[in-house]
Backbone as CSV, one residue per row, in Angstrom:
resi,resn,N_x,N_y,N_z,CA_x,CA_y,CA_z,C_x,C_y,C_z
1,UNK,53.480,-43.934,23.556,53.489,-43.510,24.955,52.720,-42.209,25.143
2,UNK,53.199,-41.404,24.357,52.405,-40.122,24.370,50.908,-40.207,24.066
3,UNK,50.238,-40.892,23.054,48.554,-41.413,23.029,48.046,-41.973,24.344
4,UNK,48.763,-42.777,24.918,48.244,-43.315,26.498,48.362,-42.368,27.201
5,UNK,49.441,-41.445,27.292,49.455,-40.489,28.460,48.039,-39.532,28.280
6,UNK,47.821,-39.031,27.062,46.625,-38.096,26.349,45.519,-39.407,26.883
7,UNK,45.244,-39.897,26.822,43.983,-40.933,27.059,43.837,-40.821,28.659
8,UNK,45.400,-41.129,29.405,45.316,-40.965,31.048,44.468,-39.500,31.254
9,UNK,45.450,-38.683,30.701,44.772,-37.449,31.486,43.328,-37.094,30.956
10,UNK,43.219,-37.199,29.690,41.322,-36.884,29.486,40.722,-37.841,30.258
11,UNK,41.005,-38.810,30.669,40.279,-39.713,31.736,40.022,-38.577,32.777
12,UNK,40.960,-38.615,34.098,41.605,-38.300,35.196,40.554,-36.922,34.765
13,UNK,40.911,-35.969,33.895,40.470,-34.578,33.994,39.326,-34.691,33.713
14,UNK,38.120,-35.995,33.441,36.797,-35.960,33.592,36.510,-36.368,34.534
15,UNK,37.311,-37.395,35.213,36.620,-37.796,36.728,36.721,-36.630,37.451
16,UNK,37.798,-35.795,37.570,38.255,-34.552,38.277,36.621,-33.862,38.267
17,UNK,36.233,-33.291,36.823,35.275,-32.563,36.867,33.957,-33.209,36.900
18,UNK,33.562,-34.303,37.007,32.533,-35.267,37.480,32.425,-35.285,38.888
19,UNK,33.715,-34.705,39.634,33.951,-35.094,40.943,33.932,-36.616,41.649
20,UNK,34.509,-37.185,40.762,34.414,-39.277,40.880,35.936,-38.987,41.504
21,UNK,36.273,-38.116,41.286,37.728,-37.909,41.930,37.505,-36.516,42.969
22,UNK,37.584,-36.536,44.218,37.202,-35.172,44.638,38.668,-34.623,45.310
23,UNK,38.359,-33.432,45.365,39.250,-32.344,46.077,39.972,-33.396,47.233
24,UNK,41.324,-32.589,47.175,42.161,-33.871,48.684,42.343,-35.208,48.269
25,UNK,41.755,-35.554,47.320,42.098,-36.843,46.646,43.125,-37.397,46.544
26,UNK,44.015,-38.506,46.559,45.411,-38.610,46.316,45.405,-39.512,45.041
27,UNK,46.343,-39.082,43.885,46.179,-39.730,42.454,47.160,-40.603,42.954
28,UNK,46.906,-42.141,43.470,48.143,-43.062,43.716,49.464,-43.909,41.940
29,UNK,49.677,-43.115,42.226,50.546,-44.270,40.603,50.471,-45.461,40.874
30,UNK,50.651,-46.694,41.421,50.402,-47.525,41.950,49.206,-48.312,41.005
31,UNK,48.371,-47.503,41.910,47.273,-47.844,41.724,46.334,-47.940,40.014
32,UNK,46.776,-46.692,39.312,46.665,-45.753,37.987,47.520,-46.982,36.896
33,UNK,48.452,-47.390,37.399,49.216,-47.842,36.593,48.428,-49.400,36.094
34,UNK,48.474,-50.206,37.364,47.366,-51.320,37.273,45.649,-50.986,36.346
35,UNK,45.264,-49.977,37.025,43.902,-50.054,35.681,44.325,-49.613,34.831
36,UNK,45.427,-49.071,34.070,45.660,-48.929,32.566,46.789,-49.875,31.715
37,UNK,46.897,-50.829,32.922,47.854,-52.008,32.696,48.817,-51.242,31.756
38,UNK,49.857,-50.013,32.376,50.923,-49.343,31.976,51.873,-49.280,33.046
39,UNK,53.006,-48.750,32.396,53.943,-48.274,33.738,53.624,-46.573,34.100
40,UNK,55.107,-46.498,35.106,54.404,-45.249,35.814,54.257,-43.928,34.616
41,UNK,55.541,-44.217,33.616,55.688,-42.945,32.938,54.602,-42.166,32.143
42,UNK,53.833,-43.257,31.477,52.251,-41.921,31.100,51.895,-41.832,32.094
43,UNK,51.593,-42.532,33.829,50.927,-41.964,34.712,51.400,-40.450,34.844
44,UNK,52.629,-40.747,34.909,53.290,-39.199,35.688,53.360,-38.423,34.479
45,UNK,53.338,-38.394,33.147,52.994,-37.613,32.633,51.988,-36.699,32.241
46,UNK,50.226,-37.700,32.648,49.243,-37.086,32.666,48.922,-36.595,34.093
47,UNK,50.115,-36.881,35.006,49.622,-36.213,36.557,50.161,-34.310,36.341
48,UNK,51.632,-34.688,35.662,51.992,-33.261,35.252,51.316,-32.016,34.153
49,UNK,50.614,-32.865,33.176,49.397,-31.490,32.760,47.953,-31.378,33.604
50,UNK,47.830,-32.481,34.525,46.899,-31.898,35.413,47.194,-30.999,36.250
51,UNK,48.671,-30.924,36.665,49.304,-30.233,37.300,49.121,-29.194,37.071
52,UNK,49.617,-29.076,35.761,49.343,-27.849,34.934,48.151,-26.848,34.688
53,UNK,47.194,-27.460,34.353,46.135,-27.321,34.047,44.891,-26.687,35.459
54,UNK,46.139,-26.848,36.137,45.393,-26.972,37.455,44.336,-27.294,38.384
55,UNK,44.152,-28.572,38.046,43.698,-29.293,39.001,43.770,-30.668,39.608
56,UNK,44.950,-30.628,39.695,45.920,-31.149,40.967,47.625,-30.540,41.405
57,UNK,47.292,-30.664,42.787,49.074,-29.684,43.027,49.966,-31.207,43.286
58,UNK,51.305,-30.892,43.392,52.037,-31.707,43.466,52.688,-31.663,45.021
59,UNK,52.880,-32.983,45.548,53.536,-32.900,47.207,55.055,-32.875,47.015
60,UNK,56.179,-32.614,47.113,57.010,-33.796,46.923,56.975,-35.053,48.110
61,UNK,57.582,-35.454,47.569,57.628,-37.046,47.800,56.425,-37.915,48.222
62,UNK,55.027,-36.896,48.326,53.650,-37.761,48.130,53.290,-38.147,47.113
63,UNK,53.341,-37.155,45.834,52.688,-37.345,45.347,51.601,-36.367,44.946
64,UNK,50.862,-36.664,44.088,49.584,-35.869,43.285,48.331,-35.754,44.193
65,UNK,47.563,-34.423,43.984,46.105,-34.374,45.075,45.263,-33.567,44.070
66,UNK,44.363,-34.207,44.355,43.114,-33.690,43.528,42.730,-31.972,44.791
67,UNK,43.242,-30.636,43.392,42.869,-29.636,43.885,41.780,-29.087,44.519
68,UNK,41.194,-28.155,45.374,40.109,-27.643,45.428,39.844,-26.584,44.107
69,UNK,38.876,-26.453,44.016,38.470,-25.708,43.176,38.482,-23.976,43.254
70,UNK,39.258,-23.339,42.998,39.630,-21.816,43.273,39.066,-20.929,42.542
71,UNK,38.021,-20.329,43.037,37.584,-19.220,41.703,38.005,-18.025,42.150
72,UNK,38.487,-17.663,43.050,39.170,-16.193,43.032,40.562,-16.532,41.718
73,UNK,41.222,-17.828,41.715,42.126,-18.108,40.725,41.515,-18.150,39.248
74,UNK,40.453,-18.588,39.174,39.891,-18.857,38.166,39.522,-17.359,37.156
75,UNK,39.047,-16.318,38.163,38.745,-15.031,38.010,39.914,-14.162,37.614
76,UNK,41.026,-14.822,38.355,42.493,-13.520,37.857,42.770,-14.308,36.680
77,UNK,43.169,-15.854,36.351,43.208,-16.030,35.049,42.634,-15.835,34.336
78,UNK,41.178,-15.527,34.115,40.576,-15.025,33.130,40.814,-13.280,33.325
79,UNK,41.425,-12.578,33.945,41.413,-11.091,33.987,42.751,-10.898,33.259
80,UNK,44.086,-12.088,33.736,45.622,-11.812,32.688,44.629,-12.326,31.270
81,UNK,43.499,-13.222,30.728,43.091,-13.342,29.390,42.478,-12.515,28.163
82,UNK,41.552,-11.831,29.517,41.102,-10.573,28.479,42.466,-9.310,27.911
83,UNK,43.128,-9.041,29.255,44.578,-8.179,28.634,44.886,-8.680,27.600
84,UNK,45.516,-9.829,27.814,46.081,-10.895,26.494,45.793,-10.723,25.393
85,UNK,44.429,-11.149,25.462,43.433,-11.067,24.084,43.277,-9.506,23.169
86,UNK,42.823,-9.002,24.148,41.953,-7.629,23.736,43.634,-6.724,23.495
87,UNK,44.637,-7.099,23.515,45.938,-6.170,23.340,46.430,-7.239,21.931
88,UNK,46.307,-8.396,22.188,46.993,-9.092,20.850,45.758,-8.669,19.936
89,UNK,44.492,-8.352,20.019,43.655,-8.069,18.642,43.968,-6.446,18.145
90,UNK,44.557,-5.716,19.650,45.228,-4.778,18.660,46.290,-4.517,17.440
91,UNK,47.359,-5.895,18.234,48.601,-5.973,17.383,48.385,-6.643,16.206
92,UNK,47.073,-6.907,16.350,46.593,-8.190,14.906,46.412,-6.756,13.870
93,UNK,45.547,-5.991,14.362,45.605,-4.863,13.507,46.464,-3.948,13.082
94,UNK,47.282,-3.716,13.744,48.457,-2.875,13.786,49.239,-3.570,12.330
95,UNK,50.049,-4.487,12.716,50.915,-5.256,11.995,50.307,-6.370,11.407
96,UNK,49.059,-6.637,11.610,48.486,-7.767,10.420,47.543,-7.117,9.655
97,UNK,48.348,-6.338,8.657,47.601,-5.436,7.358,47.937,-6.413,6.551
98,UNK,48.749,-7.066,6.331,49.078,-8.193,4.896,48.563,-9.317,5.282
99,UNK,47.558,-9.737,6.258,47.229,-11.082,6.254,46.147,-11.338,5.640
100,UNK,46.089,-12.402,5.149,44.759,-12.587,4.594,43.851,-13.645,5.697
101,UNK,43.017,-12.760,5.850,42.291,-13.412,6.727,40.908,-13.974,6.252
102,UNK,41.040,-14.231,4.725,39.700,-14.945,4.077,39.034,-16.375,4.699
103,UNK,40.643,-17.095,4.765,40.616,-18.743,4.660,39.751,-18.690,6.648
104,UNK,40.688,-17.784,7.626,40.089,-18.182,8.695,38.233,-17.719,8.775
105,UNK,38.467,-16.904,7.749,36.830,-16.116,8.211,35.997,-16.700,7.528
106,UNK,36.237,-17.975,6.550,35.437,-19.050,6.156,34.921,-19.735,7.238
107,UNK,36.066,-20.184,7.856,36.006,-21.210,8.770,34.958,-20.880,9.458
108,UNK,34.460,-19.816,9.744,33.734,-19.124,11.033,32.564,-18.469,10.695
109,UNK,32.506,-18.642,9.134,31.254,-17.985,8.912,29.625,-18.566,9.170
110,UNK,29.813,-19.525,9.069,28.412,-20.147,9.033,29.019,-21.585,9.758
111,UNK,27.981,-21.647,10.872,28.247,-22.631,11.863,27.652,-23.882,10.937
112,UNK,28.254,-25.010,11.284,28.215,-26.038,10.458,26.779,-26.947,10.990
113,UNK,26.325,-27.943,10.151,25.433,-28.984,10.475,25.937,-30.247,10.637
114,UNK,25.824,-30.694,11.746,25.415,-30.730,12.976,26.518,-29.863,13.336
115,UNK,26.750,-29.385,14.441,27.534,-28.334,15.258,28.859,-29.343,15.780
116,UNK,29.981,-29.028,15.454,30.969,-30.214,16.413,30.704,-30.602,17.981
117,UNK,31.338,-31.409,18.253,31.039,-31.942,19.665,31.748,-30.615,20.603
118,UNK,31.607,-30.910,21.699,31.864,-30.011,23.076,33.387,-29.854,22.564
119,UNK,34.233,-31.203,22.482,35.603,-31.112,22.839,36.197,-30.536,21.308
120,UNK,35.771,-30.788,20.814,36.276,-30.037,19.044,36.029,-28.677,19.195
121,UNK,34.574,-28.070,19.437,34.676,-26.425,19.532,35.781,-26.141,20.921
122,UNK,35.971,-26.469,21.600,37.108,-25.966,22.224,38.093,-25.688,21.632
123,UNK,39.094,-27.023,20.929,40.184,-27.071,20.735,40.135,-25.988,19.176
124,UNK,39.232,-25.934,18.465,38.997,-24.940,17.483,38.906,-23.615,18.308
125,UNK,38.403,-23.702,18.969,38.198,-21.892,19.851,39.410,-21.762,19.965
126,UNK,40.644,-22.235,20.966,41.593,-22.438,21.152,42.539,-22.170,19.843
127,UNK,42.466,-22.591,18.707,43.739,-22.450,17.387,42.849,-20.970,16.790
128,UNK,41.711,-20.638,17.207,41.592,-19.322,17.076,42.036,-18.427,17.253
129,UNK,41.962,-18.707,18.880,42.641,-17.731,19.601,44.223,-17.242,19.687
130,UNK,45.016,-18.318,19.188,46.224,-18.350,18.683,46.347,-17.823,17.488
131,UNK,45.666,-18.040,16.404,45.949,-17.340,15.048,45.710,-16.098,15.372
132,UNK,45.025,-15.180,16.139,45.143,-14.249,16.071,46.120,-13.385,17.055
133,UNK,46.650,-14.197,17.859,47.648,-13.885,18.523,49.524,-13.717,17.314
134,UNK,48.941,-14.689,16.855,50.216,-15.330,16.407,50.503,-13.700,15.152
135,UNK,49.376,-13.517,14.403,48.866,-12.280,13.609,49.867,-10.932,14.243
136,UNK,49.874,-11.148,15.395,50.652,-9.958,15.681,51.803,-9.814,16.449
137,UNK,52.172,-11.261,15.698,54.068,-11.009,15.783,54.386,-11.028,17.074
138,UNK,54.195,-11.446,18.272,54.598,-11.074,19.517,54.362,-12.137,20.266
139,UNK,55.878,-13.135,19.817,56.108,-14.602,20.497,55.782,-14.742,21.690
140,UNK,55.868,-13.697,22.505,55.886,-13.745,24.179,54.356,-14.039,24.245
141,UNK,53.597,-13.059,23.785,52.231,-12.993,24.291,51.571,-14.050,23.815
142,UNK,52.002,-14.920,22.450,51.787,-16.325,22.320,51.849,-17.346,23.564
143,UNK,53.204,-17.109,23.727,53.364,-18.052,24.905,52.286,-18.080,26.169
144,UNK,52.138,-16.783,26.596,51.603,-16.499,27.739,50.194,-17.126,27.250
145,UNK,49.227,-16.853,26.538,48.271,-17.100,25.806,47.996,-18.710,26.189
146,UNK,48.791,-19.319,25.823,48.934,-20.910,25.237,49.224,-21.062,26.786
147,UNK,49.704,-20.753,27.518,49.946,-21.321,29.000,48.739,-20.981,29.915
148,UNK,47.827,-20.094,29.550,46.559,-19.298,30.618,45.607,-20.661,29.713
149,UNK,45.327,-20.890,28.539,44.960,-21.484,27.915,44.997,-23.015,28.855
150,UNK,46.096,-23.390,28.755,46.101,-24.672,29.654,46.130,-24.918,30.702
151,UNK,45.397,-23.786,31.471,45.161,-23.450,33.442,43.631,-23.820,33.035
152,UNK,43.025,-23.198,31.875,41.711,-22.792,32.043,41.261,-24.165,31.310
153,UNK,41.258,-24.702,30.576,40.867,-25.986,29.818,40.444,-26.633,30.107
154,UNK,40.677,-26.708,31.592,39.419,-28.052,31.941,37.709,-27.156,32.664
155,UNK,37.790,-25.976,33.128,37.327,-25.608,33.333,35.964,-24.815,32.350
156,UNK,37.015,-24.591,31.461,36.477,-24.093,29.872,35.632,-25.500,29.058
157,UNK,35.824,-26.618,29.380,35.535,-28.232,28.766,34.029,-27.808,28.822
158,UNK,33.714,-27.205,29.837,32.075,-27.961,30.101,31.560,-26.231,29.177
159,UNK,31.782,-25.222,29.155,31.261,-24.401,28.519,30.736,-24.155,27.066
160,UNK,31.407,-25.381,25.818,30.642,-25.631,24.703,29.391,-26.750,25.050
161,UNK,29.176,-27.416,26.663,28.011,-27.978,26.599,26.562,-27.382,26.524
162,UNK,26.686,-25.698,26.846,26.100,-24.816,27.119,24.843,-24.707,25.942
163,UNK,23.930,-24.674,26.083,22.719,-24.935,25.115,23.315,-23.100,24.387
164,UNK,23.394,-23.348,22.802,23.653,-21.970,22.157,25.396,-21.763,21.870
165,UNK,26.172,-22.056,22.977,27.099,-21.411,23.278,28.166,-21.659,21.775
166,UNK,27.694,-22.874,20.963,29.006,-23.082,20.515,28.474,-22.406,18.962
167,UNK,27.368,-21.787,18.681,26.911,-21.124,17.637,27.171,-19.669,17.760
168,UNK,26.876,-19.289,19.391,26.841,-17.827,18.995,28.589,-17.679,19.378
169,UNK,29.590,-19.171,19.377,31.075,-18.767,19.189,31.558,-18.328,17.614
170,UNK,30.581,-19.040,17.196,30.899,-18.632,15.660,30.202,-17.322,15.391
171,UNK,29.602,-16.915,15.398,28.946,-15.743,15.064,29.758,-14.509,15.677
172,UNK,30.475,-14.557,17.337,31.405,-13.748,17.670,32.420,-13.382,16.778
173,UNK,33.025,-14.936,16.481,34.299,-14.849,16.034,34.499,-14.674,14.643
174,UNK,32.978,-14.233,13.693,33.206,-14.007,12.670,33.046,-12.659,12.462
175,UNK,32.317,-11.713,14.148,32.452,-10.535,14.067,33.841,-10.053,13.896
176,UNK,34.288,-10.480,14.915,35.899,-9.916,15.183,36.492,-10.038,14.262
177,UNK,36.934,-10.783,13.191,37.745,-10.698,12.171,37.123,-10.261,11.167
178,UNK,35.635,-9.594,10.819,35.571,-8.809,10.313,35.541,-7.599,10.826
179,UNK,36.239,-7.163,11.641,36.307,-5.756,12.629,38.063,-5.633,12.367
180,UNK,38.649,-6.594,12.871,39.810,-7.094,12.627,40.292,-7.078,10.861
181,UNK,39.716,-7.627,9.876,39.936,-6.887,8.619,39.860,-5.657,8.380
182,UNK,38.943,-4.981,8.556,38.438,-3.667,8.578,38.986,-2.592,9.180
183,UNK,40.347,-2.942,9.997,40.978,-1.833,10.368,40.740,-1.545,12.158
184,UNK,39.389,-1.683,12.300,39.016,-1.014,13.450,39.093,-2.186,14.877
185,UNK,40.520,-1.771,15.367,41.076,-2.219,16.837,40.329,-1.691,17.822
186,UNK,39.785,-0.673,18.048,38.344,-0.244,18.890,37.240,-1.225,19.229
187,UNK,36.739,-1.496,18.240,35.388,-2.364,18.615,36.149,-3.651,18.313
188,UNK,37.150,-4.304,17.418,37.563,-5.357,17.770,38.189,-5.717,18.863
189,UNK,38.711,-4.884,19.965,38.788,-5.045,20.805,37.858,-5.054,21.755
190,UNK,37.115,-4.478,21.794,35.258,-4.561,22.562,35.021,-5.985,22.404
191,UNK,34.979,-6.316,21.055,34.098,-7.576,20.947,35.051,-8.739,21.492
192,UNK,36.410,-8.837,21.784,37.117,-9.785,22.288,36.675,-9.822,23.570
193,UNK,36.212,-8.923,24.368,36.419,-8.601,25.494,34.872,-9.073,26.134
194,UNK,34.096,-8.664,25.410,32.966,-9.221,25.675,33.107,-10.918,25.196
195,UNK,33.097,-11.298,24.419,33.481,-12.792,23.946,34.258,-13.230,25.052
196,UNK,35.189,-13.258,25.521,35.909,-13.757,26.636,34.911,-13.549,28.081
197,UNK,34.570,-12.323,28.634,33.883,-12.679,29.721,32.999,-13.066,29.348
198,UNK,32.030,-13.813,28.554,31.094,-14.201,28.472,31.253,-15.651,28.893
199,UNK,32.557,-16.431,28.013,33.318,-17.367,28.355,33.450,-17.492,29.834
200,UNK,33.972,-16.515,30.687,34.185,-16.316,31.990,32.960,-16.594,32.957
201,UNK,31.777,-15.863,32.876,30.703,-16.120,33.071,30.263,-17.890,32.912
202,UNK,30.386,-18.429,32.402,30.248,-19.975,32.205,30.838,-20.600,32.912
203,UNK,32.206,-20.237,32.837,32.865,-21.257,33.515,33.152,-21.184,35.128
204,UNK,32.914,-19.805,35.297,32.595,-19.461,36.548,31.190,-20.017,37.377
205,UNK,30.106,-19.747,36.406,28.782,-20.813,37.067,29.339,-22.500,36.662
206,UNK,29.948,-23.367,35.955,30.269,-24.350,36.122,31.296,-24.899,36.995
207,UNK,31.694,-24.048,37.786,32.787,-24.156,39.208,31.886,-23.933,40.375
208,UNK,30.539,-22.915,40.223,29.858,-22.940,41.553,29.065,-24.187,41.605
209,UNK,28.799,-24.872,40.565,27.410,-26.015,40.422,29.019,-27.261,40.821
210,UNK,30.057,-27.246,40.350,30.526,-28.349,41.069,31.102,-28.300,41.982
211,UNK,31.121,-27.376,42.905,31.190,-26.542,44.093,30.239,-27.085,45.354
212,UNK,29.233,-27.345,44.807,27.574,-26.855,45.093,28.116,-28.828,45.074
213,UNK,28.088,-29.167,43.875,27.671,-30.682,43.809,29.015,-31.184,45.122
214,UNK,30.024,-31.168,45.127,31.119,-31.540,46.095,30.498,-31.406,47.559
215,UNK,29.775,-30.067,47.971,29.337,-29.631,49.239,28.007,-31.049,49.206
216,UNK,27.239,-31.244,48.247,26.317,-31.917,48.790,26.751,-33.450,49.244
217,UNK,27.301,-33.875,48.486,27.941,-35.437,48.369,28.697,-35.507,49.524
218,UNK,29.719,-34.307,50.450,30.328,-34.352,51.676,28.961,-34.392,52.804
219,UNK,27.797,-33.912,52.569,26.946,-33.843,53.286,26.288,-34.711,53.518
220,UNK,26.252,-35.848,52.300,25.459,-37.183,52.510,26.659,-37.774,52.896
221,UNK,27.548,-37.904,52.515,28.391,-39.168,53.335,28.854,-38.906,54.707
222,UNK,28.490,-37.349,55.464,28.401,-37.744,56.541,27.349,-37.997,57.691
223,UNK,26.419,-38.121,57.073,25.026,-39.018,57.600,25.603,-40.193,57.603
């Protein structure tokens, strides 16, 4: 049940950002249930991390709507991310003097041949960004982390399509944990900070271009 529900929503959250599903949209269960010849319960389970994820709100008793696209929202979640970040790479230093951080700084040293797909460097960016959270002991800011994480995810999807982007992620992230070994919470905190809005920057021009694409498609269909 849980593999179908994961299959519903990576569906749903590409039509979302294809705009094959647009803003005001209504996700009918009904309807969802028949093309995946399922019942309602993975529907409504992949309607609730879109929920999540934000992009779709919930009515009661309507039902699911395909969100508009919010970048003043988009902008404060990425502003609680950099805090997040750039304060947990302090605590990574502070209290992660006994970690060994060899095995992750393999991982990150030399970008691989061929480069993983779009959706793999995410979900790797992502258990990054957690190990080094996790580094400094402070369950809460995990949490918070892992929940801004799954506002921004679909939005963040299209930013390893970015010609470069998913090489010079490795090359960031092998700065920082060698800044991050080395003692120095100063510039490892710089470099989180830049690494994240840079992130921000992307996904912010990939909200105006489907912004941009939504405005045109309302414009031809009302000719």
């Amino acid at each position: 049940m849980a593999l179908l529900a994961d299959r519903i929503f990576e569906d749903l959250r590409d039509r979302i950002l294809r705009v094959e599903l647009r803003p005001g949209d209504r996700l009918i269960e009904e309807d969802l249930a028949r093309e995946w010849h399922a019942s309602r319960t993975p529907i409504r389970e992949a309607c609730k991390r879109l929920a999540q994820a934000g992009l779709v709100r919930a009515v009661p008793h309507r039902g699911y709507y395909v969100r508009d696209l919010d970048l003043n929202e988009i902008e404060e979640l990425y502003e609680v991310r950099v805090a997040l970040e750039t304060f947990a790479v302090a605590l990574a230093v502070e209290r992660g003097r006994a970690t060994d951080w060899s095995s992750l700084a393999r991982d990150w040293a030399t970008p691989p041949a061929p480069l993983p797909a779009a959706e793999t460097m995410l979900e790797l960016d992502e258990k990054f960004h957690v190990a080094l959270a996790e580094a400094g002991g402070n369950r809460v800011l995990v949490e918070h982390l892992v929940a801004i994480n799954e506002r921004i995810r679909a939005v963040r999807a299209k930013d390893f399509t970015l010609p470069g982007r998913s090489r010079s992620t490795y090359d960031q992230h092998a700065r920082m944990l060698g800044l991050i070994a080395g003692g120095d919470a100063a510039r490892a905190s710089a470099a989180m900070r830049e690494h994240i809005l840079e992130s921000k920057a992307n996904a912010i021009h990939a909200v105006k271009e489907l912004l941009a694409s939504v405005y045109l498609q309302q414009r031809r269909g009302a000719r």
